[in-house]
C-alpha positions in Angstrom: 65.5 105.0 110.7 66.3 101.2 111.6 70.1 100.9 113.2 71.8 98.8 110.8 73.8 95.9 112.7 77.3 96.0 113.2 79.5 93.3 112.9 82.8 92.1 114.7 84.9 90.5 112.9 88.3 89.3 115.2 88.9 86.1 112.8 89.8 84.8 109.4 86.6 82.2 110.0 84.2 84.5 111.3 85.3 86.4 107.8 84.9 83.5 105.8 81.4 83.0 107.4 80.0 86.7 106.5 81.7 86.7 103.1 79.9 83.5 102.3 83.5 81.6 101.8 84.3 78.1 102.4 86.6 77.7 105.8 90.2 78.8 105.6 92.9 76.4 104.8 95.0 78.3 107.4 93.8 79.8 110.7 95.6 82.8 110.3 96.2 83.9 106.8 94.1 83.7 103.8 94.1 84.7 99.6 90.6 85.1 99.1 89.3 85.3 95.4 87.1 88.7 95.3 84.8 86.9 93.0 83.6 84.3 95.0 82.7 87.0 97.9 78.6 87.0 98.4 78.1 89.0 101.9 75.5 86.6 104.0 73.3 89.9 104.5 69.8 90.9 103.1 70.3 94.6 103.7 72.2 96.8 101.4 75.1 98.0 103.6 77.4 96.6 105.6 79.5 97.7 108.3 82.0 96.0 110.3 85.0 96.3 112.6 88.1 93.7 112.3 90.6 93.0 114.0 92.1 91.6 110.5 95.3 92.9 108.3 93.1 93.4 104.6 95.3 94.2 101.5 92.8 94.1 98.3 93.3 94.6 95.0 89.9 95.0 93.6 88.5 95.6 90.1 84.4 96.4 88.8 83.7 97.5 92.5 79.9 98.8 92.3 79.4 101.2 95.4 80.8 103.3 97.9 83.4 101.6 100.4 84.3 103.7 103.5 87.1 103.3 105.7 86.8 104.9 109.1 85.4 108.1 107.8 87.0 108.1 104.2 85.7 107.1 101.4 87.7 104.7 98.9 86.4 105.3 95.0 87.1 102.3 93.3 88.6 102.0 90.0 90.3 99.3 88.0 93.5 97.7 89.5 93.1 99.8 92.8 94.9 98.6 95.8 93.2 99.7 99.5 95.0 98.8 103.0 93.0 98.1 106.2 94.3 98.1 109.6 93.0 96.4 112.6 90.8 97.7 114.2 89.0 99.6 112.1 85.2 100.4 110.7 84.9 99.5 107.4 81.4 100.0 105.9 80.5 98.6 102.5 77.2 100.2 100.6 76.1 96.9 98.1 75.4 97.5 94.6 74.3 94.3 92.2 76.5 94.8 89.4 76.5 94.2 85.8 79.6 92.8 85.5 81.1 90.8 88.9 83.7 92.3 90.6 87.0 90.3 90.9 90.3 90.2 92.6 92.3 89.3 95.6 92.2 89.5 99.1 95.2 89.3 101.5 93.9 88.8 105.0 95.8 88.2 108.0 95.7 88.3 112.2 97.8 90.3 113.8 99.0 87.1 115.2 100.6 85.9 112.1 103.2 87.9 112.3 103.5 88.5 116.4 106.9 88.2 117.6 108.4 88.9 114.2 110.5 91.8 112.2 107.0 92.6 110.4 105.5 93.1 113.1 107.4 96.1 114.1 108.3 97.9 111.0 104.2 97.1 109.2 103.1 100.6 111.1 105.9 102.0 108.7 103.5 101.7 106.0 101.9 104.5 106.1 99.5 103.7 103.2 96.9 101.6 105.5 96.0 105.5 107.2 95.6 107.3 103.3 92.4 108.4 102.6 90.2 107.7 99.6 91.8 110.1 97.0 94.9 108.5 97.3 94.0 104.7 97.3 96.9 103.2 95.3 96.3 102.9 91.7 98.1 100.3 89.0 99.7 100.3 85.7 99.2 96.9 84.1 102.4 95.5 85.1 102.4 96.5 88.6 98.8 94.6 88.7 100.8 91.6 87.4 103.7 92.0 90.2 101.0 92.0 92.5 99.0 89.2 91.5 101.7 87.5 91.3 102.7 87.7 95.1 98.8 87.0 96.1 99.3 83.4 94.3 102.8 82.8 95.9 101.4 83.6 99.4 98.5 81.3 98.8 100.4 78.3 97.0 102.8 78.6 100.4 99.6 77.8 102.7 98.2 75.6 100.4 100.6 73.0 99.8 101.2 72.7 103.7 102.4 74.3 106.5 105.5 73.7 108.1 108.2 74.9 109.8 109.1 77.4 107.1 105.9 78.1 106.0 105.2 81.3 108.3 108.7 82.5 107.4 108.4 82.4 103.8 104.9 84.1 103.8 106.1 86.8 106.0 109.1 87.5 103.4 106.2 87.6 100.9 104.4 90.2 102.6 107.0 92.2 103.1 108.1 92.3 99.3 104.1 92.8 98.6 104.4 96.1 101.0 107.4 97.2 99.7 106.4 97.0 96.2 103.4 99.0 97.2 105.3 102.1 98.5 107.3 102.1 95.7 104.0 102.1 93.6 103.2 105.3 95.9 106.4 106.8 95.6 105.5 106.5 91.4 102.1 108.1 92.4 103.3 111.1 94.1 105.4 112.2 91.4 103.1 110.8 88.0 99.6 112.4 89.8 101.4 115.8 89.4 98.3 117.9 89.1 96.6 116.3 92.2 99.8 116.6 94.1 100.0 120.3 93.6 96.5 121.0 93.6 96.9 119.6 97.2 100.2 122.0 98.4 98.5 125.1 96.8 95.6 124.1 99.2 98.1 123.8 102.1 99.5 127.2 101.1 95.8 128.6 100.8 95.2 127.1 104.4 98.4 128.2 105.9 97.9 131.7 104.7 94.3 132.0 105.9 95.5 130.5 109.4 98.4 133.2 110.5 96.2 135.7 108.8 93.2 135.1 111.3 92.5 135.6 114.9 92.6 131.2 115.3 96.6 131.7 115.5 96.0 134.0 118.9 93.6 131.4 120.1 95.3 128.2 119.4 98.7 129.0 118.2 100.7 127.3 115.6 98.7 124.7 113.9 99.6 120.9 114.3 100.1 118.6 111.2 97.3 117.1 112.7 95.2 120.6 112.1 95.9 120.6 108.5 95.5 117.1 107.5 91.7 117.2 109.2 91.0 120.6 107.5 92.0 119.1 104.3 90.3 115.9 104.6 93.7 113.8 104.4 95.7 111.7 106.4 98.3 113.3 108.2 100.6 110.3 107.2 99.6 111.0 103.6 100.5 114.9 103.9 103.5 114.0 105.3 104.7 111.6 102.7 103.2 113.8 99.9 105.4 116.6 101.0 108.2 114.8 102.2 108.4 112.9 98.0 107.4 116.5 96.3 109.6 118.9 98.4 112.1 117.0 100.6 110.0 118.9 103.7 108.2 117.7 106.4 104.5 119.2 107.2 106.2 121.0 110.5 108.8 122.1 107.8 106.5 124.0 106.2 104.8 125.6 109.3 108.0 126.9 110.3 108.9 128.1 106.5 105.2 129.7 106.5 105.6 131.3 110.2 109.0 132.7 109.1 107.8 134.4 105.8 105.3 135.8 108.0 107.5 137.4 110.5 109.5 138.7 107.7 106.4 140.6 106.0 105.9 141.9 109.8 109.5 142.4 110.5 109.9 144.7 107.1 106.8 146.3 107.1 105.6 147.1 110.5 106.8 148.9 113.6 105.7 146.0 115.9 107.8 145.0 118.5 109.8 141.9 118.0 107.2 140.5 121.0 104.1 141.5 119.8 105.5 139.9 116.6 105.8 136.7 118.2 102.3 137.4 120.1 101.0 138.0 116.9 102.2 134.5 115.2 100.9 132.5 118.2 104.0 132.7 120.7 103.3 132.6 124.4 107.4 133.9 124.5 109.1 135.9 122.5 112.2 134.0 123.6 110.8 131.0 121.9 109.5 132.7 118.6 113.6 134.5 118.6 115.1 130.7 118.9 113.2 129.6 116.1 113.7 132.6 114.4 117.3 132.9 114.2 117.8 128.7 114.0 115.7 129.1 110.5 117.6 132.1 109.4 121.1 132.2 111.4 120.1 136.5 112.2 118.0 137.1 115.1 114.2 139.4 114.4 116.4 142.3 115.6 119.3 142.1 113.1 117.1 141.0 110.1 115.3 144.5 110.3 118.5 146.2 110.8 120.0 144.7 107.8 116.9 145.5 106.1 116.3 148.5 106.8 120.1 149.2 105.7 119.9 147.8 102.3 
């Protein structure tokens, strides 16, 4: 099978170039029309790694889109985030009717030395995965188009000592729009949502029930998100908007319903207990016990045993 080339892509130029675009009217920052994008390839994929900000709002995408190892399903008014530094990989399908949108790109650089540039890994929606790309009612599409235009009519009427600032003030009300477009996601995409925590309870339950928790102990957030096939930014959000608890929230809330079934039920030592739930000290499994449910193992049987 012939290794298909992979490109670098570490300007706003060298994007231009392999989208087929005109150059950009500023070195660092660019509104690209999604229309007017014709990849200069003869091969049906592409795949590339930037070292670009992409914010896209894309509609009629024919094709599969990956990001890293996720997969983005486009749909109309869908929004997708890519970081720098990333593989993207793009599968090319001529369609019937030509895709459109918008394209925010931008260099790290753009924003260097500025607020943005410290709080923009607090968006955790350039790490979610494809099932949770961010989708649009019609008049969020229009609040977003809107700030697209504003961004581009800042570079294109000339830069000046203002222009960075303003643009950067634009971004940042772009962002925050978008999170609280995912905030509106979590709770309206109910049935996904708790399709997703009854597959955390499913994989919780299987975990402390098998030999993995003697072997590896208590599983990371890290764990989970990879065994479901999400983000672990995305779990944690998801969990945090639905139930006000982190993902380490509910490990600890799953471990201590455990030692409760094994507390009432068994004769097991309060240390093979802990052992048991993936504790190399039974000190450490008591702590957590007792700061969870203000009794220690020891007087939570007593006092059920009692009643």
């Amino acid at each position: 099978m012939k290794n298909r080339k992979l490109y670098t892509i570490d300007t706003l130029s060298e994007f231009h170039t392999l989208a087929g675009l005109p150059k950009p009217q500023h070195p660092l920052i660019s509104v690209v029309d999604y229309s007017r994008v014709e990849y200069q390839i003869e091969e049906p994929e592409i795949s590339w790694i930037q070292n670009l900000y992409f914010i896209g709002l894309k509609r009629y995408i024919h094709g599969k889109f990956y990001y890293g190892q996720s997969e983005y399903d486009f749909d109309e008014g869908l929004v997708s985030f890519i970081a720098p530094r990333q593989l993207v990989r793009l599968n090319i399908i001529k369609p019937e009717v030509k895709p459109s949108g918008f394209i925010l790109a931008f260099h790290p650089d753009f924003i260097w030395n500025t607020p943005l540039a410290k709080t923009i890994q607090n968006y955790k929606f350039f790490g979610y995965d494809v099932n949770e790309a961010l989708f649009l009612s019609e008049k969020e599409e229009e609040i977003l188009i809107g700030l697209f235009k504003n961004i581009e009519q800042e570079y294109r009427s000339g830069i000046d000592q203002f222009t960075q600032n303003i643009i950067i003030s634009q971004i940042e009300v772009l962002l925050n729009y978008c999170e609280r477009f995912y905030q509106r996601q979590f709770i309206t995409r109910k049935k996904s949502n708790h399709q997703i925590l009854t597959q955390l309870e499913n994989y919780l339950d299987e975990y402390f029930d098998s030999e993995t928790i003697l072997n590896k102990g208590l599983p990371t957030a890290n764990d989970i998100a990879k065994a479901m096939n999400i983000s672990t930014n995305y779990l944690g959000s998801l969990l945090k908007s639905l139930t006000g608890q982190t993902t380490q929230q509910h490990i600890h809330g799953k471990l201590i319903e455990k030692a409760k079934e094994k507390l009432s039920t068994t004769s097991l030592s309060v240390s093979e207990i802990a052992y048991e739930l993936g504790f190399e000290h039974s000190q450490s499994f008591s702590k957590l016990f007792k700061a969870k449910t203000e009794v220690s193992p020891l007087e939570f049987r007593k006092s059920f045993l009692n009643d």
